[in-house]
C-alpha positions in Angstrom: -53.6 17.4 -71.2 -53.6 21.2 -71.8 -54.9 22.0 -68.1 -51.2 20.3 -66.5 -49.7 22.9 -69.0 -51.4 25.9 -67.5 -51.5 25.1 -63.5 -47.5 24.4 -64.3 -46.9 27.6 -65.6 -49.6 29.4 -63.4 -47.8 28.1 -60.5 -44.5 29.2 -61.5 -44.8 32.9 -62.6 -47.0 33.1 -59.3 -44.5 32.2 -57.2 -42.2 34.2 -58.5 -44.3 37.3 -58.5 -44.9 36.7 -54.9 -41.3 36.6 -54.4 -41.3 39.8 -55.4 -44.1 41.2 -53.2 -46.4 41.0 -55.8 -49.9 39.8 -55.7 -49.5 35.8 -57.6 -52.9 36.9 -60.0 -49.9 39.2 -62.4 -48.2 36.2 -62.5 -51.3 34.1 -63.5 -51.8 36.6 -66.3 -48.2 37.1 -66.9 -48.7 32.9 -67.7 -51.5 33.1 -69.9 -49.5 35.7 -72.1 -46.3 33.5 -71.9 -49.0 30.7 -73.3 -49.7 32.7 -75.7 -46.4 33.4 -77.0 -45.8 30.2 -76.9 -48.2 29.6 -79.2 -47.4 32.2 -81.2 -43.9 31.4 -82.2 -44.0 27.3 -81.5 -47.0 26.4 -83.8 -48.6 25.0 -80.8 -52.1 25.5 -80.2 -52.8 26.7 -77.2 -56.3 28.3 -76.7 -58.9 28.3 -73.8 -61.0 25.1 -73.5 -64.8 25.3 -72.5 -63.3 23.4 -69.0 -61.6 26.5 -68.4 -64.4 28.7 -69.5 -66.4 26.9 -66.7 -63.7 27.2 -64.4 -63.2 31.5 -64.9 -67.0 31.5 -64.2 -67.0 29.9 -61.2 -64.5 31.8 -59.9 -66.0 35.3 -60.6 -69.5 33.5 -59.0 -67.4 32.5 -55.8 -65.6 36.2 -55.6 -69.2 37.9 -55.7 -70.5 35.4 -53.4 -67.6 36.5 -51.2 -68.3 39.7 -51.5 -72.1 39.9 -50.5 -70.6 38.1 -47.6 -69.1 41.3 -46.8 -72.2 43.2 -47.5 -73.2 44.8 -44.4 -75.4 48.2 -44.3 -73.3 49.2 -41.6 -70.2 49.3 -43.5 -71.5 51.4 -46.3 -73.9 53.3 -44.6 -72.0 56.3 -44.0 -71.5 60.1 -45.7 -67.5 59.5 -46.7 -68.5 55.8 -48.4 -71.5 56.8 -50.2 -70.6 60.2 -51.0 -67.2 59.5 -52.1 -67.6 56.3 -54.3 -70.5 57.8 -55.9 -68.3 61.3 -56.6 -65.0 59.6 -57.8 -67.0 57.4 -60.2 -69.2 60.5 -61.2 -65.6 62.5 -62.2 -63.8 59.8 -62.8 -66.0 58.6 -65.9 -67.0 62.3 -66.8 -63.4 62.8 -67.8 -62.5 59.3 -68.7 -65.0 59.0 -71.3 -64.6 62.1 -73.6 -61.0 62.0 -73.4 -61.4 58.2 -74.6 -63.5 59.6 -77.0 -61.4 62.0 -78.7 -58.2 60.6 -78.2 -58.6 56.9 -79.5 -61.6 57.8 -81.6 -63.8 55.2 -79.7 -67.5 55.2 -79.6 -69.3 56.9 -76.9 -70.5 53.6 -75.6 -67.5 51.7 -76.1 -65.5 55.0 -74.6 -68.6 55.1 -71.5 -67.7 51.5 -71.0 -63.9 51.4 -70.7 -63.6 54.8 -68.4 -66.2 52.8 -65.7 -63.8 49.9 -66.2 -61.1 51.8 -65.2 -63.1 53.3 -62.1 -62.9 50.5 -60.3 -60.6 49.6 -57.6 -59.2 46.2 -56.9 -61.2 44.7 -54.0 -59.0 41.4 -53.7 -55.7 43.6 -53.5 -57.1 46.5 -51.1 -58.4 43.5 -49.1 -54.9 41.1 -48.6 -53.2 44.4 -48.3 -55.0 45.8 -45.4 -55.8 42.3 -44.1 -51.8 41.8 -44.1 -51.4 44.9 -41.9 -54.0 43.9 -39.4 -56.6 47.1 -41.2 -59.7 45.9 -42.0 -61.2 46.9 -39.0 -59.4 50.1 -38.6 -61.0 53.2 -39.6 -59.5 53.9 -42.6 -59.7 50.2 -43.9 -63.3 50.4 -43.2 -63.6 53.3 -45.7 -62.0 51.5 -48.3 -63.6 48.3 -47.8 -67.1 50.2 -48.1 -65.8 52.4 -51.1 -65.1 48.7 -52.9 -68.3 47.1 -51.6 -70.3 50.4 -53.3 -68.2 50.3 -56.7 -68.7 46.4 -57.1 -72.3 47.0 -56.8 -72.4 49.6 -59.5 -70.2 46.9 -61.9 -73.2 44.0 -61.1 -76.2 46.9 -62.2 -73.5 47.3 -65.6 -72.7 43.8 -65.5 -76.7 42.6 -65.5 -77.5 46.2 -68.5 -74.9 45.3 -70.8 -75.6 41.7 -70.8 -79.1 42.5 -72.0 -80.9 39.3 -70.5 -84.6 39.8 -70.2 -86.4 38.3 -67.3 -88.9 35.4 -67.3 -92.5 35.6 -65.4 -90.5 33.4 -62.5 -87.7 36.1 -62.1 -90.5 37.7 -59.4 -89.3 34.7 -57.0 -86.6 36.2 -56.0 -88.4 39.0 -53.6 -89.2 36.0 -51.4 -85.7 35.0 -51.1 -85.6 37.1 -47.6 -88.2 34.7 -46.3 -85.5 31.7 -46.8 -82.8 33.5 -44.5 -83.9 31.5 -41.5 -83.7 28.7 -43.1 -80.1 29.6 -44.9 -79.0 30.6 -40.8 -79.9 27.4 -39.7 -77.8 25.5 -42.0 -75.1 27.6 -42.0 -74.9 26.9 -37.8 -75.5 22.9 -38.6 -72.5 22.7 -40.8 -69.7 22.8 -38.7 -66.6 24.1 -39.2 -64.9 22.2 -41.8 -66.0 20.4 -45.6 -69.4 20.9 -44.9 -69.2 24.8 -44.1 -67.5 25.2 -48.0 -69.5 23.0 -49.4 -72.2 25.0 -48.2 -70.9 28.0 -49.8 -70.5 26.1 -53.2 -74.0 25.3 -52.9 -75.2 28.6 -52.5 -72.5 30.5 -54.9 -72.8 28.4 -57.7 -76.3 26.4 -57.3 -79.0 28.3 -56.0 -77.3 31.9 -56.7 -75.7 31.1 -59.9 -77.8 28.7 -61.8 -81.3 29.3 -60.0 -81.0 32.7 -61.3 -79.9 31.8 -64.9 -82.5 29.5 -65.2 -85.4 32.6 -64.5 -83.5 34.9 -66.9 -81.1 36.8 -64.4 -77.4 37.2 -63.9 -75.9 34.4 -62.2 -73.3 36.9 -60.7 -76.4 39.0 -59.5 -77.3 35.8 -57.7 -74.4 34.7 -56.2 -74.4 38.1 -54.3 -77.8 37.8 -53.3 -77.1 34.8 -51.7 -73.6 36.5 -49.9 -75.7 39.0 -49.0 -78.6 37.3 -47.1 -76.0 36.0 -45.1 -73.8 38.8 -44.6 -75.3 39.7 -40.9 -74.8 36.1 -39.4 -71.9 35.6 -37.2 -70.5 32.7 -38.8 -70.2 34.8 -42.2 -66.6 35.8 -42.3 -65.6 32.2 -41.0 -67.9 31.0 -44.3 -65.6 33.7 -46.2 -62.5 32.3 -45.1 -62.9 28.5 -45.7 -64.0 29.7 -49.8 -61.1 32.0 -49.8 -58.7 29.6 -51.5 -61.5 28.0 -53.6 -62.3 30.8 -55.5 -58.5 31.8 -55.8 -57.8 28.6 -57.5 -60.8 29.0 -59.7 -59.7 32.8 -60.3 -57.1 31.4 -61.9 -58.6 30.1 -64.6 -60.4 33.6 -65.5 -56.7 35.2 -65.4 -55.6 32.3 -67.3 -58.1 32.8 -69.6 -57.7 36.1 -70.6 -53.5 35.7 -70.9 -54.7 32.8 -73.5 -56.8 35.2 -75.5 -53.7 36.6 -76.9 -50.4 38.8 -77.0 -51.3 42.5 -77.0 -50.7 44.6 -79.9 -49.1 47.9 -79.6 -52.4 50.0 -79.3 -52.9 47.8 -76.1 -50.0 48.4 -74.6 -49.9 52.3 -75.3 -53.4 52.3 -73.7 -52.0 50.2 -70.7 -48.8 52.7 -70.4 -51.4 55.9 -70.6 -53.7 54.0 -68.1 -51.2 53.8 -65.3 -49.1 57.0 -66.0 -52.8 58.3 -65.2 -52.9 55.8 -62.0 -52.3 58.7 -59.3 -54.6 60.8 -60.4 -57.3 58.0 -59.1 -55.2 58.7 -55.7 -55.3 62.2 -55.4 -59.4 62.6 -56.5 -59.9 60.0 -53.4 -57.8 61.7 -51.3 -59.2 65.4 -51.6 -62.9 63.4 -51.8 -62.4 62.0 -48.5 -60.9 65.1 -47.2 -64.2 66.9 -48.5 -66.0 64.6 -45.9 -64.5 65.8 -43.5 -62.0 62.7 -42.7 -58.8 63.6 -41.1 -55.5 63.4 -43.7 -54.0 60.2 -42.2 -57.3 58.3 -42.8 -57.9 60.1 -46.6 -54.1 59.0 -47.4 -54.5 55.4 -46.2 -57.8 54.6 -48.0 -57.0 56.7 -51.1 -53.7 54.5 -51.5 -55.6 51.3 -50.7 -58.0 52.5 -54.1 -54.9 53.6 -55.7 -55.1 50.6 -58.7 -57.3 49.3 -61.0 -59.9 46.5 -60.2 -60.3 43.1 -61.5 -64.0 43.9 -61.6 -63.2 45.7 -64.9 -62.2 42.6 -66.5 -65.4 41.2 -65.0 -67.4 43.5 -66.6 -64.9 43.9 -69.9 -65.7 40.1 -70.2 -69.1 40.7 -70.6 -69.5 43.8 -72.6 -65.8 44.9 -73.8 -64.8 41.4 -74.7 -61.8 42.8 -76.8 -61.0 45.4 -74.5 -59.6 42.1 -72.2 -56.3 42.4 -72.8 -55.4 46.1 -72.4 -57.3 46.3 -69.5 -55.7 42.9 -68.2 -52.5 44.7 -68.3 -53.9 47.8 -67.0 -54.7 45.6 -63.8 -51.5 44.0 -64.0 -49.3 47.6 -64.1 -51.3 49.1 -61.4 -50.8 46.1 -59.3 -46.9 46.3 -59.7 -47.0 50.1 -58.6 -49.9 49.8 -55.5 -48.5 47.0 -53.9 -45.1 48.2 -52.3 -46.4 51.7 -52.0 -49.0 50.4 -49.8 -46.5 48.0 -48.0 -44.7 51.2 -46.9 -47.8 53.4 -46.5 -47.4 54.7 -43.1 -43.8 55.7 -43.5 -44.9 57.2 -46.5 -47.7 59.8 -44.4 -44.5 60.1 -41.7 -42.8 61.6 -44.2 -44.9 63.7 -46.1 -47.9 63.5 -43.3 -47.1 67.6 -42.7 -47.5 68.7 -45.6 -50.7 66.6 -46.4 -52.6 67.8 -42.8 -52.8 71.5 -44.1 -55.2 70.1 -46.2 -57.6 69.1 -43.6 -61.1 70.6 -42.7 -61.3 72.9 -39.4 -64.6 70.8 -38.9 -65.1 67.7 -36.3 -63.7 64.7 -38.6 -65.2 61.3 -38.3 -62.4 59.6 -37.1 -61.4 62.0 -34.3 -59.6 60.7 -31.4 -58.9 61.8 -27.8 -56.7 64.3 -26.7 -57.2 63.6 -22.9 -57.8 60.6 -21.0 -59.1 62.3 -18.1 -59.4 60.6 -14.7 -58.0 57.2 -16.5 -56.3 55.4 -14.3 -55.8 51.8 -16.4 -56.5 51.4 -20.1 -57.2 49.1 -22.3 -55.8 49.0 -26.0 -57.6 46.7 -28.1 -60.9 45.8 -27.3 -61.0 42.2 -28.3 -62.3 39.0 -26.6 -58.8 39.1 -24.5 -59.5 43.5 -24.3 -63.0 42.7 -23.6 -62.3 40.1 -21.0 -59.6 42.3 -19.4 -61.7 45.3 -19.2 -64.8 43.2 -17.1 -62.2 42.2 -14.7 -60.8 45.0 -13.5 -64.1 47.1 -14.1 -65.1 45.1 -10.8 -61.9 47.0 -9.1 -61.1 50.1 -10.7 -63.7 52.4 -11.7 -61.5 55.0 -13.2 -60.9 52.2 -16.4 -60.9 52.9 -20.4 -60.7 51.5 -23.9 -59.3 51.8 -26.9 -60.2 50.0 -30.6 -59.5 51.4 -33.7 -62.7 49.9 -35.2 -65.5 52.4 -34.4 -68.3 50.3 -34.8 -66.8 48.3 -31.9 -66.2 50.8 -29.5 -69.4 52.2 -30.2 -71.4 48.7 -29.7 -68.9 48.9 -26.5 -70.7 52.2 -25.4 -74.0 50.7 -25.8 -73.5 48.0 -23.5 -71.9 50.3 -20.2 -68.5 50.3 -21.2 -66.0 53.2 -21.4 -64.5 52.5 -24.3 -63.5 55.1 -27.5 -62.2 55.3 -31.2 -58.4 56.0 -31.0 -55.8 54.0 -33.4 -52.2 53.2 -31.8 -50.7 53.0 -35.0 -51.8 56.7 -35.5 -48.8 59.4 -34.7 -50.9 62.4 -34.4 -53.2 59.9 -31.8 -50.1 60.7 -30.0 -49.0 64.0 -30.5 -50.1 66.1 -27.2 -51.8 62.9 -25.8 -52.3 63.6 -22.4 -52.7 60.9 -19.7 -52.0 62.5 -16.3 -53.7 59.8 -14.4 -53.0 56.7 -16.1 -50.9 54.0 -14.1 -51.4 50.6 -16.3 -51.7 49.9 -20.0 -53.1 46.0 -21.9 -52.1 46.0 -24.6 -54.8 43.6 -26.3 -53.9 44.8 -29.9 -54.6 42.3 -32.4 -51.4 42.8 -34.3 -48.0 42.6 -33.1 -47.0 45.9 -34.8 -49.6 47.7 -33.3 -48.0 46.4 -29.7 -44.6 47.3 -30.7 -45.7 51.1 -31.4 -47.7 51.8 -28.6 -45.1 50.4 -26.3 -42.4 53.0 -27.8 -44.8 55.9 -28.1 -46.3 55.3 -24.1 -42.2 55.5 -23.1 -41.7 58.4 -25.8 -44.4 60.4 -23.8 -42.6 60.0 -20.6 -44.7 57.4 -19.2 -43.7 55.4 -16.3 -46.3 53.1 -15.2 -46.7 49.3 -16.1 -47.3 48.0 -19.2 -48.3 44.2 -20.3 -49.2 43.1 -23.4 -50.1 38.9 -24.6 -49.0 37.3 -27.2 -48.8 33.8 -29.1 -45.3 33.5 -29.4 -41.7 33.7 -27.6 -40.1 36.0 -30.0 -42.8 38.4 -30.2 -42.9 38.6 -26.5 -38.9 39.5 -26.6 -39.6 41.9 -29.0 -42.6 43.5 -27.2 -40.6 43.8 -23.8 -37.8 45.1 -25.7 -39.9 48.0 -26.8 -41.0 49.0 -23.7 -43.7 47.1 -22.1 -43.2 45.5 -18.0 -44.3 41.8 -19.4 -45.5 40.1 -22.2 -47.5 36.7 -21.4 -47.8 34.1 -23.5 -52.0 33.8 -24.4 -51.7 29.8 -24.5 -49.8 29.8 -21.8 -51.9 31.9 -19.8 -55.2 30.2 -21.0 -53.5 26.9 -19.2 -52.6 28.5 -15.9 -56.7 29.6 -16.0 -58.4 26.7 -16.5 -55.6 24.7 -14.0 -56.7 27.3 -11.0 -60.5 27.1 -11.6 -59.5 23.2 -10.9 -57.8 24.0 -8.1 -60.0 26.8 -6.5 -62.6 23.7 -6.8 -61.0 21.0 -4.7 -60.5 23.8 -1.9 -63.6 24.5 -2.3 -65.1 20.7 -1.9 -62.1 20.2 0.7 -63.3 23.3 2.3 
């Protein structure tokens, strides 16, 4: 059986890419090529099957699906996201394509094609990497999350022109589809939290998005999105995007697979590969003076720009359907960009540290979107993180201390914050120029209610860098985190279980005084 062949040697070159700190998908194409030299110089025949044709599709359907999930106005909806996505693809295929043109001697549409291929950014790396470093919701991961949401929406509108399907008379269905969205909340809130919920999601992906629109004459990756989107404002809709997440990786791994099986790459493939990523940081510096143009602070314009610094499995998406053999350059494209994006954006902020100085001058006398405070004012307790345990925190003593703040690094949060009475602003602890002349005259207690411990562990240096002397107590889920919190400053560090216990056992006991009272 061919398949046991393939998950055998997907598995292995994954796991040994990962070893490395590479994202497992270079090792699932790194497989498909070793399948194909296998093939090559064994006699073997080794070639993709129609089950693993299926397979690639569903995977793509699942990672669009995923995506619309993600789709939220709010998100996108801004001058840096818009403006900038729109700009570096504008620029990016206005050079790509006559310099494609000229120098391989391509056709203008096969030339147009490749240099929007190679726009792209990879959505599935910026999104494990920032999602690693606790980012998502941070300012700057917001930007590059939006950025990605806008460029995969310009490869479905290529995706859906270069397939060249025409619609049929029941193709008007689809503007009713908003009408179903009560219907699609209420089952989405009736399926629990476990099988159910992803079955769900299958459902919708692959049924109603994928084949519902195929059978009217549209593209079943248009669908799938459609669907993600009409559920992308309900509050169960990231949980739905976890619980697929590792279904449409497995199934990704046939379209990664699949492409490897195609076959080796000649020498024009890999020259075009080498030139692709020697080019690589270019696509990092037109994002970073884009961002910069928008008025973003440098910090923010670094971190997103190296977040986009790589090329996108999208443009295999859409290679697949109009460049079919343009696959394998650009699969190796991918796989090249991967190798370089990944560690640099493991060490991203050390990076900025370092060269952070030299990168400020750059910035825009302007107010910046992602300002922060310079003063807290009359602040006498703060809150860093603004959470459920943040959120929680803050109500409490709000009933006690007047003189209270927040702090979240998401500004859609703090603003939804503002709108319901609380004091809270946009600051990001893991930012050093947040703390650079910070000043806090009044201030006698800090939560920290960060969501990540690395975010604790900073703020807890820089509040004793500053001078400050007050008390400081963060929570945590485990022992040695706690240690290593305490040991970077902070009064106490309580254990959130723990804690959770000694609540619920006092509102049993304040009861039986009360009823012995």
């Amino acid at each position: 059986m061919p398949e046991a062949l393939w998950i055998s040697f997907a598995f292995a070159l994954g796991l040994l890419v990962k070893a490395i700190g590479l994202p497992p998908l270079v090792g699932y194409l790194a497989a498909g090529f070793l399948l194909s030299a296998v093939s090559a110089f064994s006699g073997l025949t080794i070639e993709a099957t129609e089950a693993l044709n299926h397979i690639a599709h569903l995977g793509v359907l699942l990672l669009l699906f995923t995506v619309g999930l993600k789709l939220k106005l709010r998100s996108i909806v801004s001058r840096e996201v818009i403006g900038g996505s729109l700009l570096h693809f504008g620029i990016t295929c206005a050079v790509f394509t006559p310099g494609l043109y000229l120098l391989m001697d391509l056709p203008w549409q096969t030339a147009l094609l490749l240099a929007i291929a190679l726009s792209f950014s990879s959505t599935v790396l910026a999104a494990k990497v920032l999602e690693t470093k606790r980012e998502l919701r941070a300012f700057h991961g917001r930007v590059a999350i939006g950025i990605l949401i806008m460029q995969d929406l310009i490869a479905l509108v290529v995706m859906s022109l270069a397939a060249g399907q025409t619609p049929s008379q029941w193709a008007l269905i689809v503007f009713g589809l908003p009408l179903l969205r009560p219907l699609l909340y209420r089952l989405l809130d009736a399926s629990g939290h476990e099988e159910l919920l992803v079955l769900l999601g299958l459902l919708l992906a692959l049924v109603l998005g994928g084949y519902g629109f195929e059978s009217v004459g549209l593209s079943s990756e248009l669908g799938a999105l459609v669907f993600g989107a009409m559920l992308s404002n309900h509050p169960r809709s990231q949980e739905l995007s976890k619980s697929l997440w590792s279904v449409k990786e497995v199934f990704l791994v046939g379209f990664f697979l699949q492409i490897g099986i195609g076959g080796l790459p000649d020498s024009q493939a890999l020259t075009f590969a080498i030139v692709a990523t020697l080019v690589l940081p270019l696509k990092g510096i037109l994002f970073f003076f884009l961002l910069l143009a928008f008025r973003l602070r440098a910090r923010s314009s670094f971190l997103s720009a190296l977040a986009l610094t790589n090329y996108s499995e999208f443009g295999l998406i859409v290679a697949s359907v109009a460049l079919p053999e343009w696959l394998v350059p650009l699969a190796i494209s991918v796989s090249l960009s991967f190798v370089i994006s990944a560690p640099l954006n493991r060490f991203a902020h050390l990076l900025y540290e370092r060269f952070g100085s030299g990168l400020t001058r750059f910035e825009s006398q302007k107010h910046h979107p992602d300002e922060q405070p310079l003063s807290l004012g009359n602040t006498r307790v703060l809150v860093m993180g603004m959470g459920r345990t943040g959120t929680a925190a803050y109500d409490w003593i709000s009933k006690q201390e007047p003189d209270l703040m927040g702090l979240d690094s998401d500004p859609a949060k703090a603003h939804q914050h503002q709108k319901q009475g609380r004091n809270v602003v946009f600051a990001d602890a893991e930012d050093a120029s947040f703390w650079n002349g910070l000043h806090m005259p009044e201030v006698h207690s800090v939560i920290l209610a960060l969501g990540d411990i690395e975010g604790k562990l900073i703020a807890a240096r820089m509040l004793r860098k500053l001078g400050f002397r007050g008390y400081i107590v963060a929570h945590t889920m485990y022992d040695d985190e706690a240690r290593q919190i305490r040991e970077a400053g902070a009064n106490d560090a309580y254990l959130t279980m723990n804690e959770t216990g000694v609540a619920l056992a006092s509102h049993i006991i304040s009861r039986a005084t009360e009823r012995s009272d």
